[in-house]
C-alpha positions as CSV (number, residue, x, y, z in Angstrom):
1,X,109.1,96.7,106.9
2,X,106.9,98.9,109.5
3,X,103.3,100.0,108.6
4,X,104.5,102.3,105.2
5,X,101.1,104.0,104.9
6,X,97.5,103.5,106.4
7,X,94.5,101.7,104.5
8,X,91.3,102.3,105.4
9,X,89.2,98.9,105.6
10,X,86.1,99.0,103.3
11,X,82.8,96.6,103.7
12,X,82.1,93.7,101.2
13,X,79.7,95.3,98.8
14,X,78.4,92.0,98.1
15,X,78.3,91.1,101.3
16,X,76.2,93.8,101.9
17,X,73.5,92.9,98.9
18,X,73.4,89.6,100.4
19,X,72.3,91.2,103.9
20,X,70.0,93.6,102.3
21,X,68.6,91.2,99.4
22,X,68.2,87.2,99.9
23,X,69.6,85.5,97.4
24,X,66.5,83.9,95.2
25,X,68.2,80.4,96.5
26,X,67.8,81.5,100.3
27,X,64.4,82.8,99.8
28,X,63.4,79.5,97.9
29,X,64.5,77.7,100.9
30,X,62.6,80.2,103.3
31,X,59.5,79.5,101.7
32,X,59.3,75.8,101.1
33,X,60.2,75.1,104.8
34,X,57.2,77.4,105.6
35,X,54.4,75.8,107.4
36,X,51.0,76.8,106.1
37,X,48.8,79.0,108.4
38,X,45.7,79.4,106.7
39,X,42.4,77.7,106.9
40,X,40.8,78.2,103.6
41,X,39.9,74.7,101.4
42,X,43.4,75.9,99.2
43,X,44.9,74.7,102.4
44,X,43.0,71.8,103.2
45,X,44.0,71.0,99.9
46,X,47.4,71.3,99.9
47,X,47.3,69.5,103.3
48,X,45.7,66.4,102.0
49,X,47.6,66.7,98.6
50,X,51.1,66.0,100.3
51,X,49.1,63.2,102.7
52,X,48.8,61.3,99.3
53,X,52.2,61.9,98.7
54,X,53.4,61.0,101.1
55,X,50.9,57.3,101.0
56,X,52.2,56.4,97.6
57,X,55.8,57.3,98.3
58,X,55.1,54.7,101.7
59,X,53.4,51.9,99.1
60,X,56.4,52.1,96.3
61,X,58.9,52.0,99.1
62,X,57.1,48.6,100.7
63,X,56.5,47.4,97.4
64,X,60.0,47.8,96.3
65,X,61.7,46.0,99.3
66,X,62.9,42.4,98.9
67,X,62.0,39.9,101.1
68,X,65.2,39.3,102.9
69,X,65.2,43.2,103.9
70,X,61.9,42.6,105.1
71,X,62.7,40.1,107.7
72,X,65.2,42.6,109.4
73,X,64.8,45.1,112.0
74,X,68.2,45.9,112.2
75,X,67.9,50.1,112.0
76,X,70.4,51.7,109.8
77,X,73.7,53.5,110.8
78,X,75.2,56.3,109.3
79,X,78.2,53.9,108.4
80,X,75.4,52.0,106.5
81,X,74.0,54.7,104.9
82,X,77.6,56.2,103.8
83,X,78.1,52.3,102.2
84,X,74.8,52.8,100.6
85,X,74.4,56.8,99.2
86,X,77.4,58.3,98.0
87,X,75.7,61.6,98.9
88,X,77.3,61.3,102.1
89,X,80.8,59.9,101.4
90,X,82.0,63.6,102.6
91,X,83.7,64.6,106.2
92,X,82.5,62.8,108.9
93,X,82.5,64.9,112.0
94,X,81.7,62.7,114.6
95,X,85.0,62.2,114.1
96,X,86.1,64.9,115.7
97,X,84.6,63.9,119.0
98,X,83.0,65.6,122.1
99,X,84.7,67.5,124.5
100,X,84.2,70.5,126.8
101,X,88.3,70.9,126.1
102,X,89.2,72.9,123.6
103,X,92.5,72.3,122.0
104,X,95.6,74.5,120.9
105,X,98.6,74.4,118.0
106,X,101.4,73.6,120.2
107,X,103.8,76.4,120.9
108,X,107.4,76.1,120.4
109,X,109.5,74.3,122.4
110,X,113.6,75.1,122.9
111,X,114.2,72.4,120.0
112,X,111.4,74.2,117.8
113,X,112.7,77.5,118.3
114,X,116.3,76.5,117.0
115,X,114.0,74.5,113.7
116,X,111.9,77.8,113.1
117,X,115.1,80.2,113.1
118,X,116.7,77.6,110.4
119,X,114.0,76.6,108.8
120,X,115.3,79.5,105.5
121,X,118.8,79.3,106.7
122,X,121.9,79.2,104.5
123,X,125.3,78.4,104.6
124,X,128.1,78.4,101.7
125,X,132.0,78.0,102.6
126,X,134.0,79.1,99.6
127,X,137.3,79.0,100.8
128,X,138.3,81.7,98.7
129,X,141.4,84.1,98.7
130,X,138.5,87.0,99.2
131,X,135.1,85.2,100.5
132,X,135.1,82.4,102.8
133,X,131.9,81.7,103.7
134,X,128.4,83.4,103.9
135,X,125.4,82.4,105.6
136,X,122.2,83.4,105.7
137,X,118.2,83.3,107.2
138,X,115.0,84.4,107.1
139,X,112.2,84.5,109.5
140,X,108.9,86.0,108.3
141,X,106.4,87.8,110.2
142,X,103.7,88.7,107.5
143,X,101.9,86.1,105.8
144,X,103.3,85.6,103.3
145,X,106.3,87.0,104.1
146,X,107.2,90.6,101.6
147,X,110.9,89.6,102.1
148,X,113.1,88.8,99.3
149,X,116.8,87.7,99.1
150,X,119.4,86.8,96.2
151,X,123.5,85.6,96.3
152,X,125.4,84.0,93.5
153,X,128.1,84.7,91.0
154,X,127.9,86.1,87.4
155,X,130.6,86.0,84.7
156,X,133.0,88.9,84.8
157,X,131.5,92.5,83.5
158,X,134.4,93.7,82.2
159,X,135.8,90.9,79.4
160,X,134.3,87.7,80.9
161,X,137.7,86.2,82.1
162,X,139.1,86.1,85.3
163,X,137.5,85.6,88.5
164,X,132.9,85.8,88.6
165,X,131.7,88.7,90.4
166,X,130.0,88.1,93.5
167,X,126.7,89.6,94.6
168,X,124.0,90.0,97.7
169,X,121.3,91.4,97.5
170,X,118.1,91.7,100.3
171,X,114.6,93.0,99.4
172,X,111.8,94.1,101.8
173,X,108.4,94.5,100.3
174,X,106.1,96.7,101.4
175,X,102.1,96.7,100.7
176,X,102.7,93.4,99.5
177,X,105.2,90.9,97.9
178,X,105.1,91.2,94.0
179,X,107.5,93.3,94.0
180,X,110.7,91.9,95.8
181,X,109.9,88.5,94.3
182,X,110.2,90.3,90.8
183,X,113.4,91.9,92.0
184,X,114.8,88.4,92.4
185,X,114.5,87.5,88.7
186,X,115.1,90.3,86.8
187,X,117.2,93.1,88.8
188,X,120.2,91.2,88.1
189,X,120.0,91.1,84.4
190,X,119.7,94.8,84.3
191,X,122.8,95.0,86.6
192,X,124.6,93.1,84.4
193,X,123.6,94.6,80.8
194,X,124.4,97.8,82.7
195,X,127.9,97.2,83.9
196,X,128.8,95.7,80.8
197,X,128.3,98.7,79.0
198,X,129.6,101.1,81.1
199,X,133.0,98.6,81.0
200,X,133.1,100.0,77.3
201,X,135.0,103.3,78.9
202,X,137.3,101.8,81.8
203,X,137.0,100.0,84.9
204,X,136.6,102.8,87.5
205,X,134.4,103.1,90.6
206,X,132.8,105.8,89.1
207,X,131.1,103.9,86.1
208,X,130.0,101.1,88.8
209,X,128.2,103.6,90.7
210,X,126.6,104.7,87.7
211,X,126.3,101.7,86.0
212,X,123.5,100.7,89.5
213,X,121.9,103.6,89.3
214,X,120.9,103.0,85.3
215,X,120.0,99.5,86.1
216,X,117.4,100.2,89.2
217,X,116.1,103.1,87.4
218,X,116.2,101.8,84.2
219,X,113.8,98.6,86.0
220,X,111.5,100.7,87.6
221,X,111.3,102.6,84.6
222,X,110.3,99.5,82.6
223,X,107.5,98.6,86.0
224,X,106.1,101.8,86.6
225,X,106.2,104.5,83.5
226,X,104.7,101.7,81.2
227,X,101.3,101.4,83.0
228,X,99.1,103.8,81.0
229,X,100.5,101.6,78.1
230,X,99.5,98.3,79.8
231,X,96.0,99.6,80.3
232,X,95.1,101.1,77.2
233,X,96.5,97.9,75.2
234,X,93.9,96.3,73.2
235,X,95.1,92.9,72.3
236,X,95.2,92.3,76.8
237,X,92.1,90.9,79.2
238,X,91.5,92.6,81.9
239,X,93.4,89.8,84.0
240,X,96.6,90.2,82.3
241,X,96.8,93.9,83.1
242,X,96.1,93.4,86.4
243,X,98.6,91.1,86.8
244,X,101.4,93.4,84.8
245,X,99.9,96.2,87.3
246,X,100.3,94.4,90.5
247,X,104.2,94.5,91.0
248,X,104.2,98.0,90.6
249,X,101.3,98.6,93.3
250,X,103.3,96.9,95.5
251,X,107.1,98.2,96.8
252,X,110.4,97.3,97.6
253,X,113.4,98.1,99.4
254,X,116.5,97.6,97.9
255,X,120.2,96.3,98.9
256,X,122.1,95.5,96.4
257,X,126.5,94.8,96.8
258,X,128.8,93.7,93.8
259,X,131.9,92.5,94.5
260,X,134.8,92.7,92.5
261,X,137.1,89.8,93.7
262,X,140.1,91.4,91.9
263,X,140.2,94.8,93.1
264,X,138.7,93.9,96.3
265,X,136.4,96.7,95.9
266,X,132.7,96.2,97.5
267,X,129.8,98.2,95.6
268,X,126.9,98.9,97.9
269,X,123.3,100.5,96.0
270,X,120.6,101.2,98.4
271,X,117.1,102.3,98.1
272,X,114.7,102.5,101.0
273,X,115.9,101.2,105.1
274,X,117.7,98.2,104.4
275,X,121.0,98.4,105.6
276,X,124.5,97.3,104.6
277,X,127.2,97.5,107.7
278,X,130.8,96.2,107.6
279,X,133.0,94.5,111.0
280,X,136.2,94.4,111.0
281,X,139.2,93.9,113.5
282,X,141.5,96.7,114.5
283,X,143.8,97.0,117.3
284,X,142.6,100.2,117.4
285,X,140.6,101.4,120.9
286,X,139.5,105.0,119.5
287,X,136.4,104.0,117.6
288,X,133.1,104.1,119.9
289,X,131.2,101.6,117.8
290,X,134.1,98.5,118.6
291,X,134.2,95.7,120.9
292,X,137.1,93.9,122.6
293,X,138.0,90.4,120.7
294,X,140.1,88.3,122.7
295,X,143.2,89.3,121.0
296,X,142.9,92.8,122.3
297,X,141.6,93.9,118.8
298,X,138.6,95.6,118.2
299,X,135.6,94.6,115.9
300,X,134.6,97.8,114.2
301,X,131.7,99.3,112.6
302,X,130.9,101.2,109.8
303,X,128.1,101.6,107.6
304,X,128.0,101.2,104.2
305,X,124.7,102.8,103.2
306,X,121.9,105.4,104.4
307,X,118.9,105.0,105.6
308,X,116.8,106.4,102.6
309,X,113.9,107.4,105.0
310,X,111.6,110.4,105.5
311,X,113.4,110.5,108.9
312,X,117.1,111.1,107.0
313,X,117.6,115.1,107.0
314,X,119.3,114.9,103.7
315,X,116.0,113.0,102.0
316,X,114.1,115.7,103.2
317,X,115.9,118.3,102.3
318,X,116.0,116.9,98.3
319,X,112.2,116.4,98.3
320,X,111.6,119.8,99.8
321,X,114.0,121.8,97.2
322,X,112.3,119.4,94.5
323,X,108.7,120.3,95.7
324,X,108.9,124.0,97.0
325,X,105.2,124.3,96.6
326,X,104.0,121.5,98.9
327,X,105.8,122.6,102.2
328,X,103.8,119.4,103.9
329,X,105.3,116.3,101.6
330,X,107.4,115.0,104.4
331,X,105.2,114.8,107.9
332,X,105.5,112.4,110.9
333,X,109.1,111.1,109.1
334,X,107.2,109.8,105.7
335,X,106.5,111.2,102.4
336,X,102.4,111.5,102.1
337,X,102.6,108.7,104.5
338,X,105.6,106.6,102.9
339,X,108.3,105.6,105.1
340,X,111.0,104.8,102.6
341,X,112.3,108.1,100.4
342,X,113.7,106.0,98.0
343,X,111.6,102.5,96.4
344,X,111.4,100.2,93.4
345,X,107.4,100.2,92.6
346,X,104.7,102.2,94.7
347,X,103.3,103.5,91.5
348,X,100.9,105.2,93.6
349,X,103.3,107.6,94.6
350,X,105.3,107.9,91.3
351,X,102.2,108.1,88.6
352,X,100.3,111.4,87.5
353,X,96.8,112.3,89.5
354,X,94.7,111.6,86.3
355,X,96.5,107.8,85.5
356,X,96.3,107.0,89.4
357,X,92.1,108.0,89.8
358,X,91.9,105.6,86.5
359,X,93.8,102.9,88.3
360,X,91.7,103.4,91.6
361,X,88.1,103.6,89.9
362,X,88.8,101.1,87.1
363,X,91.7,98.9,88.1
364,X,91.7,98.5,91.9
365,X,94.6,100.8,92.4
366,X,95.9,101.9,95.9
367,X,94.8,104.5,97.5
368,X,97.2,107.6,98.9
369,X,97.0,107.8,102.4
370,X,94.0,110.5,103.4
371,X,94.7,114.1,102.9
372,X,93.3,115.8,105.7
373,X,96.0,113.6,107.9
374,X,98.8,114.3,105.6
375,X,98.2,117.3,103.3
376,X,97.0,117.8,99.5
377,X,99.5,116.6,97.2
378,X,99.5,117.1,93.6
379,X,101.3,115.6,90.8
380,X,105.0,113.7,91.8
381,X,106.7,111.5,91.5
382,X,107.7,111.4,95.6
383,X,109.7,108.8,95.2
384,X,112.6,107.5,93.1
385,X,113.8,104.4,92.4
386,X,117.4,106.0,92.2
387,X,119.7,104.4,94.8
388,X,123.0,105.7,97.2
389,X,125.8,104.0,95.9
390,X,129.0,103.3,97.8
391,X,132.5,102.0,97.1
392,X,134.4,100.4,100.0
393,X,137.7,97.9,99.3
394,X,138.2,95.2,101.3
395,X,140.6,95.6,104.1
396,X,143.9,93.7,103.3
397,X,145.2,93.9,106.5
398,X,142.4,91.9,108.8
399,X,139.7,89.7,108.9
400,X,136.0,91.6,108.1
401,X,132.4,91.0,107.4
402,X,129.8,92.3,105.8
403,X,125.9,92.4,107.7
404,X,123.5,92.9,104.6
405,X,119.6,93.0,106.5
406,X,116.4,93.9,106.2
407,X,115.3,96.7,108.3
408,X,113.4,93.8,110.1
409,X,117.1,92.8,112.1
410,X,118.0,97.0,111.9
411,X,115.0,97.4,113.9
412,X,116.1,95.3,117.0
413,X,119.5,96.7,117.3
414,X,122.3,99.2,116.1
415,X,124.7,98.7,113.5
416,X,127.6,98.4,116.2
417,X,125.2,96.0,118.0
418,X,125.6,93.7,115.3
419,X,128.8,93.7,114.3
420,X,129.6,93.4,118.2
421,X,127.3,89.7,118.2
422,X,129.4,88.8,114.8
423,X,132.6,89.8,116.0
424,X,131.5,87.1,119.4
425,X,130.6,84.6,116.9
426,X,133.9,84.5,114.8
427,X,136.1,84.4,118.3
428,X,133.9,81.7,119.8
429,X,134.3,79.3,116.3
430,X,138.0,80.3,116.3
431,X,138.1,79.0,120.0
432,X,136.1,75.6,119.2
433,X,138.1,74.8,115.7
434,X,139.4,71.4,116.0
435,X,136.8,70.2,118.9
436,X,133.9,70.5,116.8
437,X,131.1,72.5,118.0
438,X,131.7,74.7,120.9
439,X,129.7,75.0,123.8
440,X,127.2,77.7,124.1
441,X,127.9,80.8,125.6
442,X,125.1,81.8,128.1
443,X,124.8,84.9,130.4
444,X,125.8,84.7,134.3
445,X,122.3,84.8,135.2
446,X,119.3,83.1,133.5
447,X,116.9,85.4,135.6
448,X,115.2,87.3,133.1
449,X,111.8,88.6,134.8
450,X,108.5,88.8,133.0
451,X,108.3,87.9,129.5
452,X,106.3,91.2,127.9
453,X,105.8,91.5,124.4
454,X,103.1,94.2,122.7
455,X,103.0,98.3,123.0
456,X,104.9,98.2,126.6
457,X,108.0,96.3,124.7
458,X,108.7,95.1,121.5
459,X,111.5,92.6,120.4
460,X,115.2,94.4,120.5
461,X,118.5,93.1,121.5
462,X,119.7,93.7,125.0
463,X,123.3,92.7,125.7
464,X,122.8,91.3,129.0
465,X,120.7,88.2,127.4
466,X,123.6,87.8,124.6
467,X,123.9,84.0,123.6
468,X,126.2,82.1,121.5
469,X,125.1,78.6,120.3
470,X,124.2,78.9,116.7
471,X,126.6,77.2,113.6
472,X,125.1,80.0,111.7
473,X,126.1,83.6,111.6
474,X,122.8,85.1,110.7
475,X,120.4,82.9,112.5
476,X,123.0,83.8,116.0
477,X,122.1,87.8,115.0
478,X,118.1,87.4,114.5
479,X,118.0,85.0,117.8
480,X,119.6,87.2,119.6
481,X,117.3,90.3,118.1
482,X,114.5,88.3,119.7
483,X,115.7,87.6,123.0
484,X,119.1,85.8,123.0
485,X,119.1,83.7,126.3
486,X,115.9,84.3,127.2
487,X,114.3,81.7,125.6
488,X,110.7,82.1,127.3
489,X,110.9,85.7,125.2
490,X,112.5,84.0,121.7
491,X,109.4,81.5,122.3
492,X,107.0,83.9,122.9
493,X,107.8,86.2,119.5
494,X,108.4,83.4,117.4
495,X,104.6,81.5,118.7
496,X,102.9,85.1,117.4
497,X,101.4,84.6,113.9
498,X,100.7,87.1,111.5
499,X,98.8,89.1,111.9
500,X,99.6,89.8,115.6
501,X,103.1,89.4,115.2
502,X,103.3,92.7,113.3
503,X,102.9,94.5,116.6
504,X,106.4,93.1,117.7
505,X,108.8,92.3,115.1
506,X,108.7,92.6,111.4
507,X,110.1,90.1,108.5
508,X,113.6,89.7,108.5
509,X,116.1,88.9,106.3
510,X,119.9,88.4,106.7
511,X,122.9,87.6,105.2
512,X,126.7,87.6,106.5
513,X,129.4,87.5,104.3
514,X,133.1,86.9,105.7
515,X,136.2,88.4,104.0
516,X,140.0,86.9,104.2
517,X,142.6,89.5,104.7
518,X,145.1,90.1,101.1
519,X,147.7,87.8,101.1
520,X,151.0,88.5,102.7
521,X,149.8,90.6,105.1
């Protein structure tokens, strides 16, 4: 997920009090290592008070030695001494040695690369008369990575016989990762309790669609309206409303697809900019977002959801007729500084002014970003948990995929982009079926120039550098949305840690689903 709104770094108070004010420890320390200056007889005193010491401690020592010990000179080591005093059975740093050379984590090598990129991947062949296999991956920028992802079957909605339902689902955090690792346990139950009841009147598209929108609302509902309740509950510490709180500081956005194996029919709810883009092959040579298979077909694109941004004409249009009286909501493409329209969480943007200053002053609540950069709101809520649902079937007549990402993938190339590197994919595992793993596909040239990566260039596909080597169909997208071919350029985004790696590539997450054609066809 990009930079959703700013935060403005604070200092440690208590790092300050310790700069201003010694701890009584420290100052304890100060003065007992102090060496006395005056000349009064108090000193002399003192002086010749710890001479005695410092005598008898000298005679109790000699007198307590045994005779054998007193017949060696052998000094002692620090290996005796840690033998001796288990005060010092702790690290021993000699250890680490002495040397003007200072030392490195190694960076990836060609082998690495290919073990990083799989190191979350995925792969399940069904065999199906509808799915035949998905993959999936996920390579994390932030640390810990704010992605999220789910797959899996659940018993049928409608009467519980007959084929499961399938579902995917992808979740990008945002201000943290509470809230897309709740998503991942209980968005699904909603879904379910949700269709089931809308089953109750008939098994159209129309109660699907609706049946989404109640559960994601319904779940946000349950996250975000119930936190004046949470805070003013009696029988709760302070710890456990913090943690009931901290999901719903955080945000998410969602992608959520339901397939119906028996009607074909593909039910895609979206809130926020992850994306949901389907491939399939047509002999047709009309659409601009195709690419030539080596049939002569053509591996189309199409989109199955909308960006739910502050940059989408139709969001701002809603929130403007919504909030007539704050003519500045939407500025620079984000809603008082939020990127996504639509979100599960970001209480901070959903709450009333009073609840959100009691959460900031009392209950380390987010802050909104400043108003003299984006405006004075009031009240809200900005932002709805309410997704864009879509119905799509299946096509019966030709192979097709489904691309379900993060906007991490969506920022390193178009939707035709990636259905184009699928559609390759497919053709070269059709071509080395039978051989076993086909040879890698590499451009003419391996010439690539200077690896740049930072505000001059950031990681995005370019179809000169396209490769094919990978067994999986999302790890070949998200290597080739960090450099494909060039592997000096995959090596150097992957060897960027957070938080520098922020500046070139986000957290990505991405799942491919393949479809049979019907039967017969």
């Amino acid at each position: 997920m990009s930079t959703r709104h700013l935060i403005r770094h604070r200092p440690c108070p208590t790092a300050l009090m310790r700069l201003q004010h010694p701890t009584p420890r420290i100052m304890r320390r100060f003065q007992s290592t102090e060496t006395p200056t005056r000349s009064s007889s108090s000193g002399t005193a003192a002086v010749s008070f710890a001479a005695g010491l410092t005598c008898a401690s000298l005679a109790s020592w000699y007198l307590s030695r045994s005779p054998q010990s007193s017949n060696s000179a052998k000094p002692s080591t620090i290996s005796d001494k840690k033998r001796d005093d288990k005060s010092l059975d702790i690290p021993d740093l000699n250890e680490l040695g002495l040397s003007d050379k200072i030392t490195y984590t190694p960076t990836p090598d060609s082998e690495g690369v290919t073990q990083q990129l799989n190191e979350h991947a995925f792969s399940h062949l069904l065999g199906g008369k509808l799915v035949t296999r998905y993959d999936g991956t996920q390579v994390a920028s932030n640390s810990p990575c704010e992605d999220r992802f789910i797959h899996g079957h659940f018993a049928n909605p409608i009467d519980g016989s007959g084929d499961d339902w399938l579902t995917w689902g992808v979740f990008d955090g945002h201000c943290g990762w509470q809230m897309s690792d709740l998503l991942t346990r209980h968005l699904i139950p909603y879904v379910r309790r949700a269709l089931a009841s809308a089953q109750s009147t008939g098994n159209n598209e129309e109660a699907v669609q609706q049946a989404l929108k109640t559960a994601f609302t319904s779940l946000d509902d349950a996250l975000v309206k119930t936190a004046l309740d949470t805070i003013d509950d009696k029988d709760l510490s302070f710890a456990e409303k913090a943690r009931r709180l901290e999901a719903a500081y955080a945000g998410a956005c969602v992608l959520l697809t339901v397939l119906d194996p028996r009607t074909r029919t593909l039910t895609v709810a979206s809130t926020g900019d992850c994306r949901a883009v389907l491939g399939r092959k047509s002999s047709s040579s009309s659409s601009s977002s195709s690419s030539s298979g080596d049939d002569g077909g053509k591996w189309v694109a199409a989109d199955l959801s909308t960006d739910c941004t502050g940059a989408n004409a139709d969001e701002v249009a809603r929130l403007t007729t919504q909030f007539p009286d704050e003519p500045e909501i939407v500025k620079h493409g984000r809603v008082w500084g939020m990127q996504p329209s639509r979100t599960f969480g970001d209480g901070m943007w959903k709450w009333p002014a009073a609840l959100k200053e009691r959460l900031r002053n009392y209950y380390n609540g987010l802050s909104l970003p400043s108003a003299a950069r984006y405006g004075a709101y009031k009240e809200g809520p900005y932002l709805t948990a309410e997704p864009l649902v879509t119905t799509t079937r299946i096509p019966d007549d030709a192979p097709s995929f489904v691309i379900l990402a993060t906007d991490g993938l969506w920022d390193m190339m178009t939707s035709a982009q990636a259905v184009e590197l699928v559609g390759k994919w497919v053709e070269w595992r059709e071509r080395s079926r039978g051989i076993g793993k086909g040879e890698p596909i590499q451009p003419p040239t391996m010439e690539f120039g200077e690896t740049i990566l930072g505000r001059k260039r950031q990681c995005r596909y370019e179809e000169q550098k396209t490769t094919v080597r990978d067994d999986n169909a999302a790890v070949h997208l998200v290597r080739n949305g960090l450099g494909g071919a060039d592997e000096e350029m995959v090596r150097g985004a992957l060897t960027f840690r957070y938080p520098n790696s922020r500046d070139i590539r986000d957290d990505i997450t991405v799942q491919v689903v393949f479809f049979a054609p019907a039967k017969g066809q």
